[in-house]
N, C-alpha and C positions, 0 to 999 in steps of 0.2 A: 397960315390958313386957319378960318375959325372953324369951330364945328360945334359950334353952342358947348365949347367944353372949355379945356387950356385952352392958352396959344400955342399952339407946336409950331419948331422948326425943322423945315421939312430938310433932313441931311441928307437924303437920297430918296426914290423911288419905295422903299420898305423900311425906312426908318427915321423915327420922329421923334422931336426933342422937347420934354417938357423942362424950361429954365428955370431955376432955383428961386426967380422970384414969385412965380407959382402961387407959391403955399410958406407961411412964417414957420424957418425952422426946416426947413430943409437943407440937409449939407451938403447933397451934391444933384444934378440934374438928373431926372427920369427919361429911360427909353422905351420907346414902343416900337417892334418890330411888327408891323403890318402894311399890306396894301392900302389905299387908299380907303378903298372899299371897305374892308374889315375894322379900321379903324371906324369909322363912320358909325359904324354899325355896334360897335362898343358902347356898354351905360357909363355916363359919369360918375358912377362909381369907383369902375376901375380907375381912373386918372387920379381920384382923390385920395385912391387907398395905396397907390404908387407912388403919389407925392409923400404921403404917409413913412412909405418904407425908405425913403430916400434920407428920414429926417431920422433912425435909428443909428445908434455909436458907434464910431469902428468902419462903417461901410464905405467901400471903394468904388473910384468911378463913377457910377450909375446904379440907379434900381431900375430893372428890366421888367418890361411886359413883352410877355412873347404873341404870335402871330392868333394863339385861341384865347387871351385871355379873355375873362371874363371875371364878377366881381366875388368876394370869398369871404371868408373869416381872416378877419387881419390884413395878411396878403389878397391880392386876388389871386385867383387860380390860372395858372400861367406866370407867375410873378419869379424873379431870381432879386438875389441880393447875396455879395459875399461882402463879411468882415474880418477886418482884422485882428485875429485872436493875441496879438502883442502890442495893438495898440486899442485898449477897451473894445473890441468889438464883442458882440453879444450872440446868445441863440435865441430864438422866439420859437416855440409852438405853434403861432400863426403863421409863420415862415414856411412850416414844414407839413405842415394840416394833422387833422385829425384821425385818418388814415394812412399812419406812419407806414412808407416803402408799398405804399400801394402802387402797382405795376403789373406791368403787359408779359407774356410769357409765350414764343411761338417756339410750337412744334411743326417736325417735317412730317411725311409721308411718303411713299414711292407710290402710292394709289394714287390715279387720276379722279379729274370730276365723273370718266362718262362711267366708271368702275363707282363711285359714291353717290351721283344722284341719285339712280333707282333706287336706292337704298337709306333717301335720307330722314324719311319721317321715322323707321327704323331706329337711326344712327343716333340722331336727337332725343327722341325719347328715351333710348338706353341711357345717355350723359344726362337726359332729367332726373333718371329715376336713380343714378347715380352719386352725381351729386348734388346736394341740399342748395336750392338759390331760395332768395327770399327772404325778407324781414323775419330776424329770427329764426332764420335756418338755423340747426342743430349738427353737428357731428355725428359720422356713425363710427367714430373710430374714440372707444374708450381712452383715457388719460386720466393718471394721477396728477396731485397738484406738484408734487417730485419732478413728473414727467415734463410737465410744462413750464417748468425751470430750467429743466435740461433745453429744452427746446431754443426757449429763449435766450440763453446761451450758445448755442451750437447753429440753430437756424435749420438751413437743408439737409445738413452733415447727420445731424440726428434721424431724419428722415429715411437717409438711402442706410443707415446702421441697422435700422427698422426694418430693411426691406423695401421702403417706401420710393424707387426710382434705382436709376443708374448713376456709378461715380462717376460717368460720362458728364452728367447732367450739373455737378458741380463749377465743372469747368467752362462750363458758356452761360455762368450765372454773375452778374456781378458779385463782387467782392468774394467769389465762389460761394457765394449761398450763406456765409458768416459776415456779420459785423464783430469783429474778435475782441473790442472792448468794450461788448454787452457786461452788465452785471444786475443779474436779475434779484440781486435784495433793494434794487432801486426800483422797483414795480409793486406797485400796491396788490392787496389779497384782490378786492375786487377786479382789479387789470386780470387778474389770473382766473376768478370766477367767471366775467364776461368773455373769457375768450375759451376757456378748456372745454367748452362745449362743441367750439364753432370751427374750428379745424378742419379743413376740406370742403368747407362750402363758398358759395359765392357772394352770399349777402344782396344787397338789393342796389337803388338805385341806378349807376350807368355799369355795373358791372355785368358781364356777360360772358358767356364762352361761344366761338362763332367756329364753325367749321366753312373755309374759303376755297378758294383755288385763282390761280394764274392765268388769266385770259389771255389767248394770244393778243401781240404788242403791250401787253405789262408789265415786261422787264425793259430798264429806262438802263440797267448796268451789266450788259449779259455775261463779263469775262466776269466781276465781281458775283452776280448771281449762279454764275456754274461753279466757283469756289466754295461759296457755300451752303450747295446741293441744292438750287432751286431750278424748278424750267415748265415751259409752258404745260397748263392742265393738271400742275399737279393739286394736289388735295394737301392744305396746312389746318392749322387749328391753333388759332387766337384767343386768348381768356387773361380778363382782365378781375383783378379784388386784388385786396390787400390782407390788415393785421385784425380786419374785425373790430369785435366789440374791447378786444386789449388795447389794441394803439389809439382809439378815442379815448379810453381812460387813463392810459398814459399822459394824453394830450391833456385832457380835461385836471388829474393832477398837478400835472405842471403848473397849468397854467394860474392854478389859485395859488400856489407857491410861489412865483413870483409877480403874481400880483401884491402879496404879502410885503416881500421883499423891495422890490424895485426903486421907489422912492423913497421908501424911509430906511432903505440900509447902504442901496449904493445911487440914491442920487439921480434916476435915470428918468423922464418924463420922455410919455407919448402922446400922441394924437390921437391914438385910439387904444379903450384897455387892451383890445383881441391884438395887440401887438405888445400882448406881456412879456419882458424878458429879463434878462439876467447876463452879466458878463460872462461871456464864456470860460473864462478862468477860472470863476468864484464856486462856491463849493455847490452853490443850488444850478450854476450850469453847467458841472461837472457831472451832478447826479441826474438830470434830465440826459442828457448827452449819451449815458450810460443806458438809462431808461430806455430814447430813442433807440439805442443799438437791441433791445431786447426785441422793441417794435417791430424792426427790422429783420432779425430772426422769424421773429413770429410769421408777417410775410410770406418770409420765404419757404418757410415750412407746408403755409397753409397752400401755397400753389404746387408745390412738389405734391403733394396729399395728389392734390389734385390731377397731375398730370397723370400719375399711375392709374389714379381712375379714368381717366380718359385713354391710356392705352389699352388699358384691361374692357372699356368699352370697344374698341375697334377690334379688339380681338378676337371678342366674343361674338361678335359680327360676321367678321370677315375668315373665322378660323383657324388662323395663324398667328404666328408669337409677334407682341410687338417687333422684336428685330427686324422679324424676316417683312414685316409693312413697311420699314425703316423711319419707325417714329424713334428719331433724334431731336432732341432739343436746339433748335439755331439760337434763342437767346433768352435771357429773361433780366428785366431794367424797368427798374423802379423812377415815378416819379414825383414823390412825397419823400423827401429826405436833405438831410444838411449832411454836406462832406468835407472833410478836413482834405484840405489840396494845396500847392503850389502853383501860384501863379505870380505870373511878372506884373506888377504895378507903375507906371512912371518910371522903369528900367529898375526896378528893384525886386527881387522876386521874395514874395513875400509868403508866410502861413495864414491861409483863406477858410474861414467857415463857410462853403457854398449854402446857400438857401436854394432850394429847388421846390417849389411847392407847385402841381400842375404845370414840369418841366421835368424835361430828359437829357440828361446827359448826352451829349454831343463829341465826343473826345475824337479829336486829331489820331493818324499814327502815331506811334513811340507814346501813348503817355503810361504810367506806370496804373494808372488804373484799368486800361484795357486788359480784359481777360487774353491770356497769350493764346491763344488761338484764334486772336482778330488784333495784335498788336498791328501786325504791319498794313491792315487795311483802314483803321478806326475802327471805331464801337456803333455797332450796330444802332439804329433805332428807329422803334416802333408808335409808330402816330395811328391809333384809332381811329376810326370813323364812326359815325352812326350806325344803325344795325344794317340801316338801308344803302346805307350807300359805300362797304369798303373801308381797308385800311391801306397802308404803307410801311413799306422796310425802307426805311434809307439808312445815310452813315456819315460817320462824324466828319467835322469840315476844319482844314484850319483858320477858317475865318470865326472860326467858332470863337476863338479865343475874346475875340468880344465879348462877349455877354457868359466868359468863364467858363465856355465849354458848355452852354445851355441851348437848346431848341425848345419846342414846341411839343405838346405830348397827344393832344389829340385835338377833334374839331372844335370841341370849346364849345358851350353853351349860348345860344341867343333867346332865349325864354325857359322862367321858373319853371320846374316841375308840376309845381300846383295847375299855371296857368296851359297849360300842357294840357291838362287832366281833362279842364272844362275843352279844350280845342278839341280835342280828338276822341277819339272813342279805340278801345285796344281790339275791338271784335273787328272793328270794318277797319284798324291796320293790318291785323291778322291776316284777311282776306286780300287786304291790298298786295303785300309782300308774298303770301302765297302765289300770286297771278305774276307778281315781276319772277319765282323761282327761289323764293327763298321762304323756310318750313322755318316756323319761328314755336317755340315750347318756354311757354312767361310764368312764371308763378301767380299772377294777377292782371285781369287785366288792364286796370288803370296804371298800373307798374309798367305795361307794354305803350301805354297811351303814352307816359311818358318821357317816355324814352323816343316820340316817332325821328326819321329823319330831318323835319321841318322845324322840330327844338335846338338842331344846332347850326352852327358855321359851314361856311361850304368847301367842306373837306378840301377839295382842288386851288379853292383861293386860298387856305392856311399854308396848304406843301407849297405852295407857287412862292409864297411868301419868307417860309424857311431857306427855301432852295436862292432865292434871287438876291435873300443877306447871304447868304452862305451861312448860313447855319448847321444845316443839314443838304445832304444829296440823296436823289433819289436812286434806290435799287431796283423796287418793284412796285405796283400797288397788288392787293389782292381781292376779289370779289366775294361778298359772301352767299351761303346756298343755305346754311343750317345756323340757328341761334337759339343758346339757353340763356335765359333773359330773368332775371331776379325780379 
């Protein structure tokens, strides 16, 4: 079928095959998991920057575009690719973005919506004035440049030592809140001066903290949603950022490092610079690798910050001690990061660098990276929406094993930010969302312009899409009432 793009072949109803003669230099074919629709709706960018990743060393199978992609630095966003780390394969900074282990983080509550509506211009302005959104938001929690070594080593772990959460909270984190072969003399002064300020805030762009609830018929899995602790009407709290102004300059290091490297040490020619990289064996992507893991820390840190502030918001509210609200952490997963993993290849199981960039982890039961307290169900995961329109819990699939244990992370952009700006206006969105029920608090308002619902994909066709490869399975979706908007 044409679409003024590739030729795809269509292998099923949500998955499309760009063949290897494409693009010169491609080594294996590209997949696109979307409906028809979504697809369509895709810039030819993404196709060329996926034929792109198909032609990098090492890579197995397929380079994947998942159901939001859209087009990126290097990768597009949405994009997977694993290599093989014993046979040349490589790590890219384009793979992995610029906002290393940038991810989603929901918490519970026992409070319903009709117990938080009256209450929510309250609720939202407390979490405004709490924590810092916005370009250039600052930290209010002092750090040495010590501290912030420690950090990024240690990740969450340093946080609850601090006081900063519960050891609860470890345990429903990936990799429990550490990447354990961080080593933070592989991060430059500056990665440490752009981040030690920013600790606890949300930064800008599509980052947000939403306060939701469960409309009756929104749970799709009620035996797997009563396990764990959801049900109709209650009150959750979705926020999404990452590593800040450190994991961009992690990224932004790297990548002139091996742009240095690449062809005049080991040989390695691309199609595009933003898919700089370096063998994963060799010494400069041993010490990225490392870097990334600090990124990853970092992260995790800065969302823990945050969560406390957001209990210590509801508390102050509502009276009562986090506990007794029963704000529990159900999950927190990243989807900016490369994983060392096991997977079977052509009946061989092999050691995989997953590229995840603008992708979520999908994991099956039984895999060794499920946190054990959702071994036996999969790994949760959480797909974003726009402010306007809701997100999704679903959970890992074993058909996942296609695309490495990768889904879809959230609705995917269909128009630039800039062009966003001139569409809409953030006072007459403000107004709009106020009249559908939902109290929105932006640091700016072209920053709210751009972010409206009409900038992206439609949430319902993305999940309909994960769900129909089996990708992912749907738990619940959740509606929102309150947004802190960078």
């Amino acid at each position: 079928m044409d679409f003024n793009k590739p030729k795809f072949s269509r292998i099923s109803d949500t998955i499309w095959e760009i063949n290897k003669t494409f693009k010169e230099g491609m080594l294996v074919p590209a997949r696109m998991y979307a409906t028809e629709k979504l697809l369509k709706e895709m810039d030819s960018q993404v196709f060329d920057q996926i034929a792109n990743v198909a032609s990098l060393p090492g890579i197995q199978n397929y380079a994947f575009g998942m159901p939001d992609a859209h087009s990126g630095y290097g990768f597009p966003i949405g994009g997977v690719a694993a290599f093989d780390i014993n046979r040349g394969g490589i790590i890219s900074p384009g793979g992995i973005g610029f906002d290393i282990n940038c991810g989603m983080r929901l918490v519970l509550t026992d409070l319903t919506v009709d117990q938080v509506r009256p209450r929510i211009k309250e609720l939202t302005d407390s979490l405004f004035k709490s924590i810092p959104a916005g370009v250039g938001s600052q930290s209010k929690i002092k750090l040495t440049k010590e501290d912030f070594k420690e950090i990024a080593t240690l990740g969450s772990a340093w946080a609850i030592k601090k006081g900063y959460g519960w050891k609860e909270d470890l345990k429903v984190t990936e990799l429990n809140g550490s990447a354990d072969w961080a080593d933070a003399s592989k991060i430059s002064d500056k990665a440490i001066s752009r981040g030690i300020k920013q600790m606890g805030t949300l930064g800008s762009g599509n980052h947000y903290l939403e306060i939701q609830y469960i409309k009756p018929g929104f749970i799709n899995d009620r035996k797997l949603a009563k396990k764990w602790g959801l049900f109709d009407g209650q009150i959750v709290i979705m926020f999404h950022c990452g590593s800040r102004g450190a994991g961009h300059q992690i990224a932004t290091d790297y990548l002139s490092s091996f742009l240095g490297v690449m062809e005049r040490k080991y040989k390695i020619k691309v199609y595009d610079k933003e898919l700089a990289c370096a063998p994963f064996d060799s010494k400069e992507g041993q010490d990225y690798y490392k870097a990334m893991a600090c990124g990853v820390n970092i992260s995790f840190f800065n969302r823990q910050l945050i969560m406390n502030k957001i209990r210590d918001s509801f508390s102050d509210i509502f009276k009562k001690d986090p506990e007794k609200l029963g704000m529990y952490q159900l999950f927190d997963v990243a989807h900016n990061r490369a994983s060392l993993e096991k997977h079977q290849v052509d009946g061989e199981m092999k050691d995989l660098l997953v590229h995840r960039k603008g992708s979520t982890a999908s994991y099956p039961s039984g895999r060794k990276e499920i946190p054990k307290t959702f071994i036996k169900d999969g790994s949760p995961v959480i797909i974003g929406g726009s402010m306007e329109t809701g997100s999704y819990l679903l959970v890992g699939s074993e058909n996942a094993k296609e695309t490495f244990d990768s889904t879809a992370h959230g609705s995917g952009r269909t128009m630039s930010r800039t062009k966003a700006k001139k569409i809409f206006n953030g006072q007459e969105l403000f107004k709009k969302m106020l009249s559908n029920g939902i109290y929105v608090k932006s640091a700016s308002w072209s920053g709210l312009a751009e972010e409206s619902g009409e900038s992206y994909k439609d949430l319902e066709e993305v999940v309909n899409s994960t769900e129909l490869s089996g990708l992912s399975r749907r738990v619940c979706k959740f509606a929102p009432i309150g947004n802190v908007k960078g």
